[in-house]
PyMOL Python script that loads the backbone (N, CA, C, O; Angstrom):
from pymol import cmd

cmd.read_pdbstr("""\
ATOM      1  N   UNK A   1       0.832  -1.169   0.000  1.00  0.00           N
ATOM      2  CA  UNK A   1       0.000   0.000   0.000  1.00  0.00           C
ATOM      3  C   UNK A   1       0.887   1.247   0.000  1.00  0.00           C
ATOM      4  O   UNK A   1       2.009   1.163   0.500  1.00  0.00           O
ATOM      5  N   UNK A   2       0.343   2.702  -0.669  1.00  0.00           N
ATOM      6  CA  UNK A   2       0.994   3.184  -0.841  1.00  0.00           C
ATOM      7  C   UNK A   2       0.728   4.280   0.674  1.00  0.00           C
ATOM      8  O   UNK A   2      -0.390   4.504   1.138  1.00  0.00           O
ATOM      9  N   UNK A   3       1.893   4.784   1.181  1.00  0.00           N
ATOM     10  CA  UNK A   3       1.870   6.177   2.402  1.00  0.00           C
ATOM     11  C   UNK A   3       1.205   6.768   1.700  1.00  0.00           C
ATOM     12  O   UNK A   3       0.949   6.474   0.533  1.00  0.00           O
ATOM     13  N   UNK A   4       0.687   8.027   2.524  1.00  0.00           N
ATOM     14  CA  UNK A   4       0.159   9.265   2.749  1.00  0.00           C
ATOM     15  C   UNK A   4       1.043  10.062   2.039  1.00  0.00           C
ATOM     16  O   UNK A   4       0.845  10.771   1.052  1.00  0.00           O
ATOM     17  N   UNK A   5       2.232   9.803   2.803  1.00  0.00           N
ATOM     18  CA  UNK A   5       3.260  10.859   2.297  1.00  0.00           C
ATOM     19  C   UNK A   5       3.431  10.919   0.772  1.00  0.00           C
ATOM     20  O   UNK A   5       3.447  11.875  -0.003  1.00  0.00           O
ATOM     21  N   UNK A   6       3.575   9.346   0.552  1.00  0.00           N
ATOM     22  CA  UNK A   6       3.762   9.523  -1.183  1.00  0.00           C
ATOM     23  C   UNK A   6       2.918  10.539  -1.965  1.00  0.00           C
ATOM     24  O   UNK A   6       3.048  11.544  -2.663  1.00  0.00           O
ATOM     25  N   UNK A   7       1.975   9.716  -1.458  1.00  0.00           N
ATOM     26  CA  UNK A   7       0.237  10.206  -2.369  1.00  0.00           C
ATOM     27  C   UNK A   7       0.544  11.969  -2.065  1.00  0.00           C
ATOM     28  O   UNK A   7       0.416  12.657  -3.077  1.00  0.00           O
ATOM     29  N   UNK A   8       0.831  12.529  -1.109  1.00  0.00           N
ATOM     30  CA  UNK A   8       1.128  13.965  -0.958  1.00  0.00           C
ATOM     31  C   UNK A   8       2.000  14.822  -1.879  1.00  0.00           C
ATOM     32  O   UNK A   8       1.776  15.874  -2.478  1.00  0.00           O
ATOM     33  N   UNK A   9       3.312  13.838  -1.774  1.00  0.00           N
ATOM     34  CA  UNK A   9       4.324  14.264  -2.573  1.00  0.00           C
ATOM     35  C   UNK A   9       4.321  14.016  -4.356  1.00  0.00           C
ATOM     36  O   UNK A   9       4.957  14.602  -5.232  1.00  0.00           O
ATOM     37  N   UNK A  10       3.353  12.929  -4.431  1.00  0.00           N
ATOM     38  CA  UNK A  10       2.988  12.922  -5.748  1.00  0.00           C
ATOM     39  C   UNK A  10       2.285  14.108  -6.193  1.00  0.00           C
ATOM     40  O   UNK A  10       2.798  14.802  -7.071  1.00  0.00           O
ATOM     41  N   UNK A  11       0.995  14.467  -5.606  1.00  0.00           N
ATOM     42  CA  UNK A  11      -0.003  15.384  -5.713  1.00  0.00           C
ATOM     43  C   UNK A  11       0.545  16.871  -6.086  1.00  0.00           C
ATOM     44  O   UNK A  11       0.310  17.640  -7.018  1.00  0.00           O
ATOM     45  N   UNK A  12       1.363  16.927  -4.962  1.00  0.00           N
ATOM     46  CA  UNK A  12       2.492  18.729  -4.833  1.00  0.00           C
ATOM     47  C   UNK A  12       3.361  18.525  -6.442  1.00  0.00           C
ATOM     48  O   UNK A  12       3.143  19.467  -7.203  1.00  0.00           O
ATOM     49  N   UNK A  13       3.870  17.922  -6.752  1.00  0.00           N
ATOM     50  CA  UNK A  13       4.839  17.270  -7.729  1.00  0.00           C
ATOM     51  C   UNK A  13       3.708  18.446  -9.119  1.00  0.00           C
ATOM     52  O   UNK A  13       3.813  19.536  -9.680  1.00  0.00           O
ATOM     53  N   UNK A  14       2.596  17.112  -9.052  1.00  0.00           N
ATOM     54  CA  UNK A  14       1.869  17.121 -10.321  1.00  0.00           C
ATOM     55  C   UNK A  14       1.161  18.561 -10.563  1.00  0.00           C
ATOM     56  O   UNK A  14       0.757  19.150 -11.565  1.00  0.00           O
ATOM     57  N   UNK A  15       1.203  18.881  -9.030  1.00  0.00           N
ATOM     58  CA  UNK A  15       0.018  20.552  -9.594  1.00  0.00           C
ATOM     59  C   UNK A  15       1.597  21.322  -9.844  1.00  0.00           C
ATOM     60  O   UNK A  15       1.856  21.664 -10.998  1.00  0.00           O
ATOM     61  N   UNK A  16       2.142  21.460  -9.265  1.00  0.00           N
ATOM     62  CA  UNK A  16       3.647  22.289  -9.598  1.00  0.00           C
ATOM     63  C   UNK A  16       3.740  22.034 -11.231  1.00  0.00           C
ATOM     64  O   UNK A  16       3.573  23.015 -11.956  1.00  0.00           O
ATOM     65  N   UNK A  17       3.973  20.882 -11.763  1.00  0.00           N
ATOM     66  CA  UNK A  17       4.255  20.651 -13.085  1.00  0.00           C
ATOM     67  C   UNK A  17       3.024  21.072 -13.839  1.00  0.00           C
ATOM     68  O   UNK A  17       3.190  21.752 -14.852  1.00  0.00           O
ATOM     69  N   UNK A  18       1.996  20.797 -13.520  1.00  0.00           N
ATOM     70  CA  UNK A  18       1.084  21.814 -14.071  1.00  0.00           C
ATOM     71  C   UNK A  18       0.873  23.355 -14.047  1.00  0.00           C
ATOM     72  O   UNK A  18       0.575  24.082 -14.995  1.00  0.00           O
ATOM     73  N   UNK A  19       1.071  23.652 -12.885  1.00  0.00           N
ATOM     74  CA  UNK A  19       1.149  25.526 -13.151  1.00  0.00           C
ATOM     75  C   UNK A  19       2.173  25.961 -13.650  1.00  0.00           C
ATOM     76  O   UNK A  19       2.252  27.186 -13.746  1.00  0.00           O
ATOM     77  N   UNK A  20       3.213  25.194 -14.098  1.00  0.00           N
ATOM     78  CA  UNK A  20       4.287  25.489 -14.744  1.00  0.00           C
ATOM     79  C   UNK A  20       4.804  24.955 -16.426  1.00  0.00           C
ATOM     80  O   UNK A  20       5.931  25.121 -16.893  1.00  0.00           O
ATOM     81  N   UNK A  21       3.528  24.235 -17.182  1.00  0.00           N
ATOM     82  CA  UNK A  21       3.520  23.923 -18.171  1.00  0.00           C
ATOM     83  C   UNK A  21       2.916  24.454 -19.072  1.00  0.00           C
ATOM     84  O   UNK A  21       1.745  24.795 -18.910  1.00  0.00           O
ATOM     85  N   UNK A  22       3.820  24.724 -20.671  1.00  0.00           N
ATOM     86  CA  UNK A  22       3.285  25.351 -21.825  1.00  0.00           C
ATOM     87  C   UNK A  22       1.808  25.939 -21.421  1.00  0.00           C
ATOM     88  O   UNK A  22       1.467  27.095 -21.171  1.00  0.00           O
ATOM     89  N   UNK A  23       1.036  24.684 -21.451  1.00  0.00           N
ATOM     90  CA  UNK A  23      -0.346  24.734 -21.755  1.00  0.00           C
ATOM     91  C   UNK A  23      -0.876  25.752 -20.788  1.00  0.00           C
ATOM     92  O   UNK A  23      -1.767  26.449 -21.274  1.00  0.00           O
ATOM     93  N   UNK A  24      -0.501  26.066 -19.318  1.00  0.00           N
ATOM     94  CA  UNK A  24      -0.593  27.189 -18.881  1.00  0.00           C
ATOM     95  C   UNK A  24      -0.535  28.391 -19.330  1.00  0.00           C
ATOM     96  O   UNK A  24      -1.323  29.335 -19.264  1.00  0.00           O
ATOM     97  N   UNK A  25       0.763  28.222 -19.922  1.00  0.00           N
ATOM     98  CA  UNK A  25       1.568  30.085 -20.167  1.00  0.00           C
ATOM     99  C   UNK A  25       0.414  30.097 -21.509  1.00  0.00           C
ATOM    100  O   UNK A  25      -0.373  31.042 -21.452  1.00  0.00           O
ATOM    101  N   UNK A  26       0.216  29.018 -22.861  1.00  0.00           N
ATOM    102  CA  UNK A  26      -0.783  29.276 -23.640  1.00  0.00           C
ATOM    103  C   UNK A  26      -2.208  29.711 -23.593  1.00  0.00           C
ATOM    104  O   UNK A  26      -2.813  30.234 -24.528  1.00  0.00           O
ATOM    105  N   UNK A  27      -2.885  29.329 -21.905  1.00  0.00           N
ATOM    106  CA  UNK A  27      -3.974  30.139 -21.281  1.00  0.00           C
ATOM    107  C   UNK A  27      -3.776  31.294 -21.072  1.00  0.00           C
ATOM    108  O   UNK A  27      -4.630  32.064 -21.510  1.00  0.00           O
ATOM    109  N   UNK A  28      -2.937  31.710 -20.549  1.00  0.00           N
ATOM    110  CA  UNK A  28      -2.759  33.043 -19.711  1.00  0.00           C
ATOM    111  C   UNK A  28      -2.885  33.798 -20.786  1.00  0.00           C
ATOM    112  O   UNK A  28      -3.832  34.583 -20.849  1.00  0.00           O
ATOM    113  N   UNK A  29      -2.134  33.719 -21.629  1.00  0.00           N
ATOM    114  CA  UNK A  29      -1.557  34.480 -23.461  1.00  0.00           C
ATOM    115  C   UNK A  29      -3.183  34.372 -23.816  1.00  0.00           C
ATOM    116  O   UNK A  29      -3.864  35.334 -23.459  1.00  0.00           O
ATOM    117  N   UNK A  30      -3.810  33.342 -24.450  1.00  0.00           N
ATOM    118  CA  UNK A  30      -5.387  33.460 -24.856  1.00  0.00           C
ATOM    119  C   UNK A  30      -6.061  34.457 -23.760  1.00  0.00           C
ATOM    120  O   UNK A  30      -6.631  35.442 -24.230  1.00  0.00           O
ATOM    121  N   UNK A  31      -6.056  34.341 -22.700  1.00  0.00           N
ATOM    122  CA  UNK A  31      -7.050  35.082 -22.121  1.00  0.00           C
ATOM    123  C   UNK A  31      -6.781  36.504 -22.106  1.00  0.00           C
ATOM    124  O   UNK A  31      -7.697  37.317 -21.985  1.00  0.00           O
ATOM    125  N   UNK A  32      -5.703  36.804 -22.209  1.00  0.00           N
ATOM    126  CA  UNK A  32      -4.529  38.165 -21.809  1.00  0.00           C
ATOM    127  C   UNK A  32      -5.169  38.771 -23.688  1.00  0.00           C
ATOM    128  O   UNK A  32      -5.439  39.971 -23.638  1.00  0.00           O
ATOM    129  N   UNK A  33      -5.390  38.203 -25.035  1.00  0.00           N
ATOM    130  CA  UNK A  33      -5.027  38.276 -26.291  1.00  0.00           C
ATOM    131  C   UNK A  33      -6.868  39.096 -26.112  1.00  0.00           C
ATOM    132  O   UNK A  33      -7.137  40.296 -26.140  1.00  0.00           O
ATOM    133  N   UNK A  34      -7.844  37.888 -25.934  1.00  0.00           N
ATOM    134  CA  UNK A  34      -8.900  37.994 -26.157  1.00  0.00           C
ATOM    135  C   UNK A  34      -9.805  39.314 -25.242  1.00  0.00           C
ATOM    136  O   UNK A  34     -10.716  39.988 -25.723  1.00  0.00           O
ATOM    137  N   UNK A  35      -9.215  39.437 -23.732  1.00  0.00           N
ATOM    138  CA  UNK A  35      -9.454  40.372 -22.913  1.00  0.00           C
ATOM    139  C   UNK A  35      -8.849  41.722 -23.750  1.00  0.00           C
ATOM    140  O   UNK A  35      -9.678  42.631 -23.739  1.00  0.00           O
ATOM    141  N   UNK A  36      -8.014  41.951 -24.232  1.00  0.00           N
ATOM    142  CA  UNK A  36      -7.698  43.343 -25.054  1.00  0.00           C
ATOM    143  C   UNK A  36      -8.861  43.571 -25.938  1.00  0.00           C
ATOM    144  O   UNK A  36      -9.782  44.387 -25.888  1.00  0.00           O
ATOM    145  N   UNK A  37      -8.559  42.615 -26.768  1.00  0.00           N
ATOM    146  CA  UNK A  37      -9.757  42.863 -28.107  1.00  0.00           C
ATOM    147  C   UNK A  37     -11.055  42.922 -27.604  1.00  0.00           C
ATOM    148  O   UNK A  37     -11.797  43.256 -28.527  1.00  0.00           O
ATOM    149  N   UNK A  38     -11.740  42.736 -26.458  1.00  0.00           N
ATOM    150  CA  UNK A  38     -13.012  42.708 -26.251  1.00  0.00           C
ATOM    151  C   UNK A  38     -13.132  44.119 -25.083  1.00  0.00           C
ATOM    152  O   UNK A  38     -14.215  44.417 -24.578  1.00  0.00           O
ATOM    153  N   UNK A  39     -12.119  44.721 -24.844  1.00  0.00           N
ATOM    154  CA  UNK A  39     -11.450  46.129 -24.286  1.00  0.00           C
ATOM    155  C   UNK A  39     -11.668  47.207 -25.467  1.00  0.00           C
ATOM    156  O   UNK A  39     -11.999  48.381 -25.307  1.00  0.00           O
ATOM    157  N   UNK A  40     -11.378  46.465 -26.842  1.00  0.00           N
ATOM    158  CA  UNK A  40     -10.849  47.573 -27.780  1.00  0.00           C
ATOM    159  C   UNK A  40     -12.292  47.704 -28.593  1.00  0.00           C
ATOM    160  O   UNK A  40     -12.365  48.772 -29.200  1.00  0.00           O
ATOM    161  N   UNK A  41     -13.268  46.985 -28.714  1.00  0.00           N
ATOM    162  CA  UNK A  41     -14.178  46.883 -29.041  1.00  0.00           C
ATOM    163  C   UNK A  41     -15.803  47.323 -28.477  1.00  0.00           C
ATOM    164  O   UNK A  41     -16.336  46.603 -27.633  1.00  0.00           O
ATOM    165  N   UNK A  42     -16.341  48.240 -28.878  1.00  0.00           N
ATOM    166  CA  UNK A  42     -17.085  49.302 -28.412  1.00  0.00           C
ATOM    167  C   UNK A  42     -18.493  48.580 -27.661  1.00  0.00           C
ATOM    168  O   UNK A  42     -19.518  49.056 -28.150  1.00  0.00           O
ATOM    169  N   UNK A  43     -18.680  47.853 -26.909  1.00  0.00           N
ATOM    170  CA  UNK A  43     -19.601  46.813 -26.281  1.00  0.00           C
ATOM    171  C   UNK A  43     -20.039  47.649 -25.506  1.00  0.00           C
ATOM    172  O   UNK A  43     -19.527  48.689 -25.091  1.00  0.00           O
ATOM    173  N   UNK A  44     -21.569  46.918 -25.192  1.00  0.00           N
ATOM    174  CA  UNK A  44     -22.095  47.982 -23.663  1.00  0.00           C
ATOM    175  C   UNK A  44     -22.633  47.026 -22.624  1.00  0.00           C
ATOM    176  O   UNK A  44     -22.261  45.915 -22.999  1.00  0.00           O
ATOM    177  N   UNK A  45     -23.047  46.953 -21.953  1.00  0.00           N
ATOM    178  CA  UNK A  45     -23.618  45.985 -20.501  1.00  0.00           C
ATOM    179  C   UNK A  45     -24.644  45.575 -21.179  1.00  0.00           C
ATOM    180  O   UNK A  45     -25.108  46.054 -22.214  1.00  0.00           O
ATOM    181  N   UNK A  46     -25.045  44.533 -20.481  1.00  0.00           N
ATOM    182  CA  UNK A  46     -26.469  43.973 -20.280  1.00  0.00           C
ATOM    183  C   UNK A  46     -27.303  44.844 -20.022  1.00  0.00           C
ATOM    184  O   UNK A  46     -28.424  44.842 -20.531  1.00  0.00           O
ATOM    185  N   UNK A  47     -26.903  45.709 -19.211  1.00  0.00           N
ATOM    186  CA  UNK A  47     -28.090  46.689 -18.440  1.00  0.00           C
ATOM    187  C   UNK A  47     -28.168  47.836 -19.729  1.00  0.00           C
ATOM    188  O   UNK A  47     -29.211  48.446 -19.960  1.00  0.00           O
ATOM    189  N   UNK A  48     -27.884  47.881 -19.910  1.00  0.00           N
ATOM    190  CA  UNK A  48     -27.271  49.576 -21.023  1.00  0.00           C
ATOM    191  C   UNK A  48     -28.241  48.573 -22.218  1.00  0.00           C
ATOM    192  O   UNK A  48     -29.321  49.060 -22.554  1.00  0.00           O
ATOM    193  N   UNK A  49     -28.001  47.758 -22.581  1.00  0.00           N
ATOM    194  CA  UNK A  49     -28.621  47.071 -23.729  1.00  0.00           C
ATOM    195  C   UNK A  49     -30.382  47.383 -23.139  1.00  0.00           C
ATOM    196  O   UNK A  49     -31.199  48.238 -23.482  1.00  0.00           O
ATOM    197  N   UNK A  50     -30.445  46.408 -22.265  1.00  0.00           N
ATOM    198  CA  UNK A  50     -31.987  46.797 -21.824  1.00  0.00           C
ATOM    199  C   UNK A  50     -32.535  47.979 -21.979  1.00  0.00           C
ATOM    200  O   UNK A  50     -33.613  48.197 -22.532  1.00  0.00           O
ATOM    201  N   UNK A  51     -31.716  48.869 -21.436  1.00  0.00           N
ATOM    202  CA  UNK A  51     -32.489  50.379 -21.239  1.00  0.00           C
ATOM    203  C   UNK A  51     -32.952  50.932 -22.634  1.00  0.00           C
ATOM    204  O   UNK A  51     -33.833  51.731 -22.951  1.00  0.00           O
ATOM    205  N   UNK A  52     -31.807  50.035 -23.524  1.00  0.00           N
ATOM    206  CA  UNK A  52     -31.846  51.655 -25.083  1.00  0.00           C
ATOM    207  C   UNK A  52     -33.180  50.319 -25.416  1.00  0.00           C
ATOM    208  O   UNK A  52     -34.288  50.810 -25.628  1.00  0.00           O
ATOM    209  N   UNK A  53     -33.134  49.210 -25.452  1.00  0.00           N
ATOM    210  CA  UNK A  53     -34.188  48.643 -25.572  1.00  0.00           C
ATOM    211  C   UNK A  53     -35.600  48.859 -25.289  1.00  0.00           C
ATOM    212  O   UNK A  53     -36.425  48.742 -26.194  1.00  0.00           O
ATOM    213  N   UNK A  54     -35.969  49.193 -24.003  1.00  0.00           N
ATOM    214  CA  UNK A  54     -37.020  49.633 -23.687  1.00  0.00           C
ATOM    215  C   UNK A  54     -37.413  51.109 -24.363  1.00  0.00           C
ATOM    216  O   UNK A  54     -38.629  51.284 -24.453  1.00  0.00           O
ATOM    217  N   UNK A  55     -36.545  52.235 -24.869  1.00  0.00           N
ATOM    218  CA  UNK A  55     -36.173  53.060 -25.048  1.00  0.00           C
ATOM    219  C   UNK A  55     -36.659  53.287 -26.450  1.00  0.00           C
ATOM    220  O   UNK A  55     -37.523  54.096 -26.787  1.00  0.00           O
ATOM    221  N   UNK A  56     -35.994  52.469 -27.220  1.00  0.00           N
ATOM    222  CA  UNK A  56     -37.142  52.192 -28.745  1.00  0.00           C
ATOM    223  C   UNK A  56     -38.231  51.406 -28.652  1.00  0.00           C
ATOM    224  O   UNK A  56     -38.836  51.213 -29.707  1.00  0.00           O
ATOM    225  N   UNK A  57     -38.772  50.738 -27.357  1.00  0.00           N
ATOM    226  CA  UNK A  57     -40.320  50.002 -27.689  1.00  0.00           C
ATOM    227  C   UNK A  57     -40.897  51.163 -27.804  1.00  0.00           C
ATOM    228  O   UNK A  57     -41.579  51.446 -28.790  1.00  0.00           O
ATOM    229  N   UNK A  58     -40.662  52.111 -26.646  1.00  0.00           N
ATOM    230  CA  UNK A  58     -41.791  53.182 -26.380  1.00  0.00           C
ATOM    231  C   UNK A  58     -41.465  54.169 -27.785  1.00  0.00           C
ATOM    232  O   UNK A  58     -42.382  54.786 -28.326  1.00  0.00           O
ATOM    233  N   UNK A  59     -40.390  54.215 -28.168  1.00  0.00           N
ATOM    234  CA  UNK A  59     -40.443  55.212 -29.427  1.00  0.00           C
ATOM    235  C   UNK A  59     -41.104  54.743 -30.401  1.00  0.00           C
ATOM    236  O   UNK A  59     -41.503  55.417 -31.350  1.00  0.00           O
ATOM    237  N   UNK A  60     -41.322  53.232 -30.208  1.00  0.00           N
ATOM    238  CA  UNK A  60     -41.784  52.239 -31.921  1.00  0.00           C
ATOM    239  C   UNK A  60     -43.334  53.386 -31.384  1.00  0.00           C
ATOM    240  O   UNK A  60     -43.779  54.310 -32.064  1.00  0.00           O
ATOM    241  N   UNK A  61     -43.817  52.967 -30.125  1.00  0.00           N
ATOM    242  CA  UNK A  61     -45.210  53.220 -29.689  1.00  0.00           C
ATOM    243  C   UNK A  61     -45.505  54.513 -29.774  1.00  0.00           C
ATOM    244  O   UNK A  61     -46.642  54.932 -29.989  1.00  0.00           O
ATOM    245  N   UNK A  62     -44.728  55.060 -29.649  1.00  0.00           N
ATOM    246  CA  UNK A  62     -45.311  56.832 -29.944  1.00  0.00           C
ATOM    247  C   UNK A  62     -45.369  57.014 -31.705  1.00  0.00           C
ATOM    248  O   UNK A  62     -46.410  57.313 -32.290  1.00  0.00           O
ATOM    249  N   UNK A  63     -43.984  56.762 -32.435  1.00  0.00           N
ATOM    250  CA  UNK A  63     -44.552  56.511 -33.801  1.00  0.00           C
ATOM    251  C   UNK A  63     -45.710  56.181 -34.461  1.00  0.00           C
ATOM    252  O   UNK A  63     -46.213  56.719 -35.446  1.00  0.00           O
ATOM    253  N   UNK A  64     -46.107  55.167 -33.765  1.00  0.00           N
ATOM    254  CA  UNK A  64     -47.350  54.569 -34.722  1.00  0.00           C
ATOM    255  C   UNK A  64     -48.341  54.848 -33.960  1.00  0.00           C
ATOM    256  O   UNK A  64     -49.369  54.281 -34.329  1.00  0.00           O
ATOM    257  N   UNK A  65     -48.532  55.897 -32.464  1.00  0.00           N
ATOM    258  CA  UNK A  65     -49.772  56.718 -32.126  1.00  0.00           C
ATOM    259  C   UNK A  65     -49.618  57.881 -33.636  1.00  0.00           C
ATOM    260  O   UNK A  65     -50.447  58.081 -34.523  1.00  0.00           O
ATOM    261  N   UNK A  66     -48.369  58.417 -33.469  1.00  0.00           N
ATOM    262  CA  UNK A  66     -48.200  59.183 -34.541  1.00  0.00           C
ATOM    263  C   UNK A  66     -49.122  58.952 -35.756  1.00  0.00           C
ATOM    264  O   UNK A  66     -50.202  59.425 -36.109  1.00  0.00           O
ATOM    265  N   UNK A  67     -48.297  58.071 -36.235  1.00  0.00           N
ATOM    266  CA  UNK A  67     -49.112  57.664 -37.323  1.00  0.00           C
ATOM    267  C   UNK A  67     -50.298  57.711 -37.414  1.00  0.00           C
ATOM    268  O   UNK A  67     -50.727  58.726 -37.963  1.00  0.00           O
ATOM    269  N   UNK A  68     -51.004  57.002 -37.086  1.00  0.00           N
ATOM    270  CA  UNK A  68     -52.326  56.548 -36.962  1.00  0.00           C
ATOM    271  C   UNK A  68     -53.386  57.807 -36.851  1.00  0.00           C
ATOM    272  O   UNK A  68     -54.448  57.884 -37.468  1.00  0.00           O
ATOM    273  N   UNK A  69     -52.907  58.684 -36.010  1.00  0.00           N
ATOM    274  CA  UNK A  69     -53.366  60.648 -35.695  1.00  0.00           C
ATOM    275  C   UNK A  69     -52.967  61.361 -37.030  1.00  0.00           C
ATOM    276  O   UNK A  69     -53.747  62.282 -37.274  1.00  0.00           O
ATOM    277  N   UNK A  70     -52.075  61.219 -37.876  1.00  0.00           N
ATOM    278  CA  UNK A  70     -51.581  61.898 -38.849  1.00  0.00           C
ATOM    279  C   UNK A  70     -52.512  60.812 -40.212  1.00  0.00           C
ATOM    280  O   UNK A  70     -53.143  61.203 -41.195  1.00  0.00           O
ATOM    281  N   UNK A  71     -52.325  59.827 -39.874  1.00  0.00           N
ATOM    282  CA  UNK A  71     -53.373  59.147 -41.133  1.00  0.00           C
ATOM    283  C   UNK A  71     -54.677  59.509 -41.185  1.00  0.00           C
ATOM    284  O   UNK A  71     -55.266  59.676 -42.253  1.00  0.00           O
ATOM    285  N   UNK A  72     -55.350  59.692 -39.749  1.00  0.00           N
ATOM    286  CA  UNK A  72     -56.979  60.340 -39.340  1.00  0.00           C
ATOM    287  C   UNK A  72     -56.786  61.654 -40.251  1.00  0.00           C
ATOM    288  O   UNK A  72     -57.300  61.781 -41.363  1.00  0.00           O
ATOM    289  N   UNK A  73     -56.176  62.372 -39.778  1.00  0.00           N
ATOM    290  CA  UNK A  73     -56.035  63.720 -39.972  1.00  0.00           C
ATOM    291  C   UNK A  73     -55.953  63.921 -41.595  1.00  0.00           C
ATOM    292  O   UNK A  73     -56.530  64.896 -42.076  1.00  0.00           O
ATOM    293  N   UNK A  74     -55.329  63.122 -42.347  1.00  0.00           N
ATOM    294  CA  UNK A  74     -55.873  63.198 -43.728  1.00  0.00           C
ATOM    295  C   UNK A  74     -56.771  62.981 -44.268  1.00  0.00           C
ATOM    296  O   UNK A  74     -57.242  63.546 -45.255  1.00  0.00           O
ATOM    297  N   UNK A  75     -57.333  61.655 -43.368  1.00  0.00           N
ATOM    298  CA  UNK A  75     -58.567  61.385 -43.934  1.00  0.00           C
ATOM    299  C   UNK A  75     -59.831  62.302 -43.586  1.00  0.00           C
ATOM    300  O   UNK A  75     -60.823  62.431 -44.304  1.00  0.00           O
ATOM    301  N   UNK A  76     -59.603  62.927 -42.321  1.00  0.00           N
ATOM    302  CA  UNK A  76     -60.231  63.748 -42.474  1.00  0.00           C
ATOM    303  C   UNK A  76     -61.044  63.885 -41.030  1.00  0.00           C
ATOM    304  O   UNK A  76     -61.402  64.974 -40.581  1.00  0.00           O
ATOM    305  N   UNK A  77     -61.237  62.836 -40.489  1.00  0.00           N
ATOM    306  CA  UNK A  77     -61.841  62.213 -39.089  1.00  0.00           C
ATOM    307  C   UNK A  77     -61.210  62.224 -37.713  1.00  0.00           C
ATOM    308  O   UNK A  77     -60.125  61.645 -37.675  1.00  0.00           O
ATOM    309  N   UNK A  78     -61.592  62.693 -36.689  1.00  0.00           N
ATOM    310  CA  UNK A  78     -61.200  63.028 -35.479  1.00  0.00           C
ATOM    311  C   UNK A  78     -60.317  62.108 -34.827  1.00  0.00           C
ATOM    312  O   UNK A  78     -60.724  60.947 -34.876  1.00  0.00           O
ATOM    313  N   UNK A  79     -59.063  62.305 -34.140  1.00  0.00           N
ATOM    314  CA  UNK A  79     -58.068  61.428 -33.236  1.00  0.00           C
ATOM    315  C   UNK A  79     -58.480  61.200 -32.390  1.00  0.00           C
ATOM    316  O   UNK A  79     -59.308  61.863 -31.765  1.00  0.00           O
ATOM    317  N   UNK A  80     -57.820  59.754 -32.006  1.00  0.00           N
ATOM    318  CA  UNK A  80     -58.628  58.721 -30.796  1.00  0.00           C
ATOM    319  C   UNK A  80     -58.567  60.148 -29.478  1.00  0.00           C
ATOM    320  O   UNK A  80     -59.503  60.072 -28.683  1.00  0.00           O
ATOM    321  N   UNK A  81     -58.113  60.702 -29.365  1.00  0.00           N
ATOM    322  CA  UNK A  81     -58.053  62.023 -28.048  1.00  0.00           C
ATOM    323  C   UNK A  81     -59.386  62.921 -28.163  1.00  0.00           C
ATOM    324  O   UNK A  81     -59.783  63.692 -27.289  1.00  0.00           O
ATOM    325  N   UNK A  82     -60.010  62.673 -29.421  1.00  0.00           N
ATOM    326  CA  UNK A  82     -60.995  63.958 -29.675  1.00  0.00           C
ATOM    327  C   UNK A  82     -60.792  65.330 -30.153  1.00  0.00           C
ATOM    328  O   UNK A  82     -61.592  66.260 -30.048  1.00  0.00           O
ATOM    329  N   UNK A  83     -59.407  65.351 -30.793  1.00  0.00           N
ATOM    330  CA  UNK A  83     -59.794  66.484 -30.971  1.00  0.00           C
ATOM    331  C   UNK A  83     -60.134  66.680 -32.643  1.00  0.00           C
ATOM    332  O   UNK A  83     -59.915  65.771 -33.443  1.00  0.00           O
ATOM    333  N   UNK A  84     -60.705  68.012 -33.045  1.00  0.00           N
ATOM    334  CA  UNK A  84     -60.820  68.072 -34.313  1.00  0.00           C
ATOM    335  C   UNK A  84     -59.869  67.803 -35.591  1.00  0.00           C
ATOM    336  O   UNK A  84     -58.735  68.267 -35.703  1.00  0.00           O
ATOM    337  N   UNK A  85     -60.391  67.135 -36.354  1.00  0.00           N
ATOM    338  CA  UNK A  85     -59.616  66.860 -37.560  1.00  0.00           C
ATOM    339  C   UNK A  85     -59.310  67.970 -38.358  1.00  0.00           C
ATOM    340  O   UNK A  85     -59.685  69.015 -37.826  1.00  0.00           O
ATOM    341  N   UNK A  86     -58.525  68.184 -39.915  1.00  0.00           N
ATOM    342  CA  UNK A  86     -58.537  69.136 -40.568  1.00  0.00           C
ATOM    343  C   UNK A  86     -57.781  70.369 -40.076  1.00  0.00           C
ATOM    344  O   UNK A  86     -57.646  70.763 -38.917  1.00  0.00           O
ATOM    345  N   UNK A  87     -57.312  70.895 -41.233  1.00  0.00           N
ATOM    346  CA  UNK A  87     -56.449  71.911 -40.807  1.00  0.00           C
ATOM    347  C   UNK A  87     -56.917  72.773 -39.565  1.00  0.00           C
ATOM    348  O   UNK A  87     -57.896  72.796 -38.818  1.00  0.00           O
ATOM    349  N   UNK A  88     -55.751  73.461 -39.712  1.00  0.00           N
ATOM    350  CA  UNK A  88     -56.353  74.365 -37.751  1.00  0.00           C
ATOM    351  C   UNK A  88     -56.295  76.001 -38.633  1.00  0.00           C
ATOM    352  O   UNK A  88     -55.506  76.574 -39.384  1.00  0.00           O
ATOM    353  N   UNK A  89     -57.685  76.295 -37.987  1.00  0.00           N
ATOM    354  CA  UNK A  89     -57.999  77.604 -38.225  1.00  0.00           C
ATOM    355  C   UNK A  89     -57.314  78.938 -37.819  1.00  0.00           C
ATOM    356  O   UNK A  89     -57.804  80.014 -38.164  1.00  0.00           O
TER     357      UNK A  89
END
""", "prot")
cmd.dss("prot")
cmd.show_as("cartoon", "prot")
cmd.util.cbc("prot")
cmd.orient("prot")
């Protein structure tokens, strides 16, 4: 059976040779490469996305009240608000 100690000294051995191999320093470099470029590149939050989002529903929605008041108004017939159609006196 194998000691404690071994199994210890194996363990210390293997993570050492791992934080100290290529394939490490090739993480660090990818993450170090990809973190710039996504620095250099004009991105905004999650939150910032939401807001301008909500931001054009309500603009889609005022547009097409728009609309819809400006289409009456040619035709000739009063806006859902009541007021008079046709040019203004």
């Amino acid at each position: 059976m194998i000691k404690q100690n071994a199994l210890d000294d194996l363990s210390r051995r293997l993570r050492e040779l791992v934080a100290s191999s290529p394939a490490q320093d090739v993480q660090r470099n990818v993450r170090a490469v990809v973190g710039s470029a996504l620095q250099r590149m004009d991105l905004v939050t999650r939150e910032e996305f939401d807001v301008q989002a909500a931001v054009l529903a309500r603009t889609r929605e005022k547009l097409e009240a728009l609309e819809a008041r400006v289409a009456g108004l040619e035709r000739g017939t009063p806006d859902p608000q009541g007021r008079a159609a046709g040019p203004a006196a």
